[in-house]
C-alpha positions in Angstrom: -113.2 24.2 -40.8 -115.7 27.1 -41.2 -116.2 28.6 -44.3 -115.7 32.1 -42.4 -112.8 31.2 -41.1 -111.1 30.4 -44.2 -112.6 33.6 -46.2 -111.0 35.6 -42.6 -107.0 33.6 -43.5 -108.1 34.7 -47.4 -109.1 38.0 -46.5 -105.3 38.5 -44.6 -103.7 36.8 -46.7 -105.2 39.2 -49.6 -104.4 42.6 -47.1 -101.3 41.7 -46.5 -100.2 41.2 -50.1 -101.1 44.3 -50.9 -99.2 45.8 -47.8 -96.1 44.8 -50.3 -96.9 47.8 -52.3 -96.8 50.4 -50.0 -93.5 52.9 -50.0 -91.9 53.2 -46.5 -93.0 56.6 -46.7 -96.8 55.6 -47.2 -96.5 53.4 -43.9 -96.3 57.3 -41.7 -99.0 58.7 -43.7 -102.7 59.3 -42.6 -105.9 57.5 -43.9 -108.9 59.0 -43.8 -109.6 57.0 -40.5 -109.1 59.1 -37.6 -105.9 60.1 -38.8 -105.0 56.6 -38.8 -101.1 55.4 -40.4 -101.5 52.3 -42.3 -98.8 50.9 -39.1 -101.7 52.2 -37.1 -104.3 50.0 -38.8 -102.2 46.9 -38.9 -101.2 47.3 -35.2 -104.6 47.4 -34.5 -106.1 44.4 -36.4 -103.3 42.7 -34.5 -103.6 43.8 -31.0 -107.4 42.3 -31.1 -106.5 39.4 -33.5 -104.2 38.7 -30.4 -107.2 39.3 -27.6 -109.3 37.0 -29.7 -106.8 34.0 -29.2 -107.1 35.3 -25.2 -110.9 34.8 -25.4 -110.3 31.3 -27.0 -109.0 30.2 -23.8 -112.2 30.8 -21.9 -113.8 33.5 -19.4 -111.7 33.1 -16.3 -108.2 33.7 -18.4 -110.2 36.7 -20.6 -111.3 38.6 -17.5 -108.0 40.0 -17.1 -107.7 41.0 -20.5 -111.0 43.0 -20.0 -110.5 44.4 -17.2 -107.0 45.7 -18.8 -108.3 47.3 -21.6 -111.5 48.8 -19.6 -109.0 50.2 -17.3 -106.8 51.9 -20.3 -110.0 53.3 -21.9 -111.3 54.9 -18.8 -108.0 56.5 -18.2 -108.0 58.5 -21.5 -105.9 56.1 -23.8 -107.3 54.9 -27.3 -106.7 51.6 -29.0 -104.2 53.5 -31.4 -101.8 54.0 -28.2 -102.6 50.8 -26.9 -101.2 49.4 -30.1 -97.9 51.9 -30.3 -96.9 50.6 -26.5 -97.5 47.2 -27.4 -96.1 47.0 -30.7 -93.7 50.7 -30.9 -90.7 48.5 -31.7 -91.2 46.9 -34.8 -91.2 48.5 -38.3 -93.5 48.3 -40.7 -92.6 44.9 -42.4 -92.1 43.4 -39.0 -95.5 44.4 -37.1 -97.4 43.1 -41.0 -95.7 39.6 -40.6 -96.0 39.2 -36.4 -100.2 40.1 -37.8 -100.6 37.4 -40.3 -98.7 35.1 -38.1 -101.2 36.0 -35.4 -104.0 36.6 -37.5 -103.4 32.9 -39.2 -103.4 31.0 -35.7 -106.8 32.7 -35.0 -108.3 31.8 -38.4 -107.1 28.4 -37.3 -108.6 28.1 -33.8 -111.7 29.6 -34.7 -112.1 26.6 -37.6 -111.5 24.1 -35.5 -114.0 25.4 -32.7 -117.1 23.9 -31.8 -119.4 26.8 -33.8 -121.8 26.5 -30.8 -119.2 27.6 -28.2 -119.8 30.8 -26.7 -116.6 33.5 -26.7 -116.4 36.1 -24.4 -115.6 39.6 -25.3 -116.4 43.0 -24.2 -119.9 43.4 -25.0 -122.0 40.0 -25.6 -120.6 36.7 -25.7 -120.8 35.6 -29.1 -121.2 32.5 -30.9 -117.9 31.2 -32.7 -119.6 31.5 -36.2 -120.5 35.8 -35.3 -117.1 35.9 -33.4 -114.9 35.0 -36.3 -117.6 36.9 -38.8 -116.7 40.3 -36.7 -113.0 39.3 -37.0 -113.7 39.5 -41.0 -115.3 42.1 -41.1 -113.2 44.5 -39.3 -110.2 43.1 -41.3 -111.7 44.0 -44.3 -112.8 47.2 -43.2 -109.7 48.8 -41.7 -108.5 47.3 -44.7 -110.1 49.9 -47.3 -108.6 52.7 -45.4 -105.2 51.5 -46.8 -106.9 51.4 -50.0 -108.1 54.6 -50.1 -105.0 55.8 -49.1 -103.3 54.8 -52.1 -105.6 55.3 -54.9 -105.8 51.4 -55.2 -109.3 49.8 -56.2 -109.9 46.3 -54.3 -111.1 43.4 -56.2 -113.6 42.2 -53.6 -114.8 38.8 -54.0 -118.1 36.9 -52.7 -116.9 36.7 -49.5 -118.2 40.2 -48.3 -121.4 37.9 -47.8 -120.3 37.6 -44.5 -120.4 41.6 -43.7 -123.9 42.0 -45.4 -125.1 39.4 -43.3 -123.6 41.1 -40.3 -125.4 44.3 -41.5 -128.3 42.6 -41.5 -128.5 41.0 -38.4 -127.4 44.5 -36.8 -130.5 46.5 -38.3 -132.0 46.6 -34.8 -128.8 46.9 -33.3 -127.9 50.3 -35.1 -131.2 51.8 -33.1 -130.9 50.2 -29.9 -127.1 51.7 -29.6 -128.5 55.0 -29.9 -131.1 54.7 -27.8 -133.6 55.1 -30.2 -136.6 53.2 -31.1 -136.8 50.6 -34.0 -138.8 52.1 -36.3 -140.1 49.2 -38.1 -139.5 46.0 -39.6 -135.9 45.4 -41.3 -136.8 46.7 -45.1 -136.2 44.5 -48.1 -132.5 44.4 -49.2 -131.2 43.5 -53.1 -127.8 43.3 -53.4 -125.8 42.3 -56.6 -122.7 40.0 -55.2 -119.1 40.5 -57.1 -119.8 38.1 -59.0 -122.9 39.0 -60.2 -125.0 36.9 -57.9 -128.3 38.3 -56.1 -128.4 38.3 -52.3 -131.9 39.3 -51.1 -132.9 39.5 -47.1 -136.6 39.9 -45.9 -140.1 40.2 -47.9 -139.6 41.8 -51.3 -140.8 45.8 -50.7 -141.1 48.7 -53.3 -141.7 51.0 -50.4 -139.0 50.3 -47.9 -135.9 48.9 -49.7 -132.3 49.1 -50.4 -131.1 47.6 -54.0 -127.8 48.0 -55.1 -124.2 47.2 -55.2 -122.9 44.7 -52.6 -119.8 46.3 -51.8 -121.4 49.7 -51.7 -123.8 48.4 -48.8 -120.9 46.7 -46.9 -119.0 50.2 -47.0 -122.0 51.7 -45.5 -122.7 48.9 -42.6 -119.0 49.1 -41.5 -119.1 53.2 -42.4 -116.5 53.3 -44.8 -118.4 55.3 -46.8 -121.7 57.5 -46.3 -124.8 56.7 -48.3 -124.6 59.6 -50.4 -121.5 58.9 -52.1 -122.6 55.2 -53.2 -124.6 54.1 -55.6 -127.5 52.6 -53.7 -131.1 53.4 -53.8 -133.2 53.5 -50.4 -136.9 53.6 -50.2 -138.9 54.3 -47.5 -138.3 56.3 -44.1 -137.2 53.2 -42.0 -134.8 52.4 -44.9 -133.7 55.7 -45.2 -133.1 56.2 -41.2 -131.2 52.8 -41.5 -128.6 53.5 -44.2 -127.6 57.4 -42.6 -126.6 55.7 -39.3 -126.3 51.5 -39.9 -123.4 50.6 -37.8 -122.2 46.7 -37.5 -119.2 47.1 -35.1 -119.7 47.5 -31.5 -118.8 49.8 -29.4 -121.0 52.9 -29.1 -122.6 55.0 -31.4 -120.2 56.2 -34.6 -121.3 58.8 -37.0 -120.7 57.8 -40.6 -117.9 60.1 -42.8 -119.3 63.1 -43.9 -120.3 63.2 -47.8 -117.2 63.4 -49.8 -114.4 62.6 -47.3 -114.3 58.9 -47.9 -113.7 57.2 -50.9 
């Protein structure tokens, strides 16, 4: 099995658990995410948990799917209506275990994948190790929403090395999306891990870095969170350019919260 697979079951298994605590009441109410309801979030990670298992069975079948969801988009729908026609008849406790159902066969398939296999999706293909990475990553993302929503801190473990790696390897990304030019070399990055570990990427800098916390940086790369309302210190303008736009998720290019309205 991949590791990243098993840290994407954990990661469920972990969301879901704390799903248990949520009044009926909080299920209706909306996050700081695009006035996203926590039945909105969960529908979500489970509508593309269930496209994911459609790209596992190759090109020719996930063409369809593609072409589907283009064809939605173009017409004016978002995912969050996608979701409430696909999903509209279950209640909360339902749609959470149909997702970890779904979301556990996927962590499954993915494992037992050759990790050189290519997956198609609606960008790039990707490689099976970055496919199920992404899958992480927005799981754990949409994730803090619900967090946030009810006051809860997360007890994040060392498995958010897989989104710092992903916001690493989508420094150039971040410019490229917006059409603008890299401004230079990916700065030097210090991160201390949950556990108190050090994670360090690229040639140790005092004049373009980021140091800090790890979690802080993985709020920032998946925008949970602007910069200014973390804890991390940037140096240098191509840091500093970075860190006000860094975006690891595809799609196109998302403005981070504004100072203050996440968190």
């Amino acid at each position: 099995m991949l590791q990243v697979s098993l840290d994407f079951r954990d990661e469920v298994d972990e969301l879901c658990a704390f799903l248990e605590v949520l009044k009926p009441e909080d299920w209706n109410r909306e996050t700081g995410f695009m006035q996203w309801t926590p039945w909105d979030v969960i529908g979500h990670l489970h509508y593309f948990d269930l496209v994911s298992l459609v790209a596992l069975e190759g090109e020719e079948v996930f063409q369809q799917e593609r072409r589907a969801l283009f064809s939605a988009i173009g017409a004016g729908r978002t995912n969050r209506e996608l979701a409430r026609e696909r999903f509209g008849d279950l209640d909360a406790m339902g749609l959470r275990e149909k997702w970890r159902d779904t979301a556990h066969s996927l962590a499954e398939a993915l494992g037992q994948s050759d990790p050189k296999r290519r997956l198609p999706w609606f960008g790039p293909d990707m490689g099976v190790q970055m496919f199920t990475t992404a899958r992480y990553m927005e799981t754990w993302a949409h994730g803090q929403e619900i967090y946030d929503l009810a006051g809860a801190k997360r007890n994040d473990t060392d498995r958010i090395e897989n989104i710092a790696t992903i916001g690493m390897k989508t420094f150039g990304w971040t410019f490229v999306n917006r059409k603008l030019e890299i401004p230079g070399p990916p700065p030097y990055v210090r991160l201390v891990a949950p556990s108190g570990a050090i994670w360090e990427w690229n040639d140790p800098s005092e004049t373009e870095c980021v140091r800090g916390d790890a979690v802080d940086f993985c709020h920032v790369v998946t925008q949970g969170r602007n910069i200014a309302d973390t804890g991390l210190e940037v140096a240098g303008p191509v840091a500093t350019q970075w860190m006000a736009i860094a975006q690891c998720f595809a799609g196109g290019p998302v403005d981070p919260p504004k100072p203050g309205t996440r968190g």
